[in-house]
C-alpha positions in Angstrom: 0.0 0.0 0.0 1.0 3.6 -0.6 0.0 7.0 0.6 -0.3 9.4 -1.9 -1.3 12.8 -2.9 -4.4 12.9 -4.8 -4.7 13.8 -8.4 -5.7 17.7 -8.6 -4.2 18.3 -5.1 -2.3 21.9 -4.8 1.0 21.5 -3.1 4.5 23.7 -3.1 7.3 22.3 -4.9 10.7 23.1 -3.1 10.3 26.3 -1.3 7.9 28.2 -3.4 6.7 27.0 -6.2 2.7 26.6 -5.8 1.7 23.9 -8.2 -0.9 21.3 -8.7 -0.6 17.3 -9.1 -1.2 15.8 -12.8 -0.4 12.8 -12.6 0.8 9.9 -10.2 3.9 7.1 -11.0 4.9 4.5 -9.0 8.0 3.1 -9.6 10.1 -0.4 -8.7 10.7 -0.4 -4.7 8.5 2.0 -3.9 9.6 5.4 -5.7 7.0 8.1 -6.1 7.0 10.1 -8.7 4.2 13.3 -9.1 3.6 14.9 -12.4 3.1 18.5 -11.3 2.0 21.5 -13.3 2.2 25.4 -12.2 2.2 28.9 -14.1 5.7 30.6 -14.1 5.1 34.0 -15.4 3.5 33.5 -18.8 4.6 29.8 -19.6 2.6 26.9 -18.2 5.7 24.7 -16.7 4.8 20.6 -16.2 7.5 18.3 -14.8 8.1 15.2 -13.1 9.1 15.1 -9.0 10.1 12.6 -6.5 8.0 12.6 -3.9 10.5 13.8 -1.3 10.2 17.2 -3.3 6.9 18.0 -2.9 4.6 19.1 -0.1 1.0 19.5 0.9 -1.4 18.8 3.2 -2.4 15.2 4.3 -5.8 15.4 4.1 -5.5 15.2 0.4 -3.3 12.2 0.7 -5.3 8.6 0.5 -4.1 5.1 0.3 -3.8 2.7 -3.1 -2.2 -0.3 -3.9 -3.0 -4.0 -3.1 -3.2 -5.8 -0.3 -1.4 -9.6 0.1 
């Protein structure tokens, strides 16, 4: 199982950057990748994060996976 931000959630990237979550990857042993997409000046920026690099709050977190 894995607790992840949900798709739409706004959450800060590094320090500053307010952004939003696209998309959701999950990688081989458990790496967590979000697709994140936010307005810097006039160009719409969308790049790929580990999850260690983005922040929010939990309450838009839920759990999905499998269980044995």
């Amino acid at each position: 199982m894995f607790e992840v931000f949900k798709i739409g959630t706004p959450v800060t990237i590094g320090k500053s950057i307010d952004a939003t979550i696209l998309e959701i990857n999950i990688k081989d042993k458990g790496l967590v990748l979000y697709q994140c997409s936010w307005w810097n000046g006039n160009t719409y920026e969308v790049k790929w994060f580990e999850e260690f690099m983005v922040t929010g709050e939990q309450n838009f977190k839920e759990q999905i996976g499998f269980k044995k």
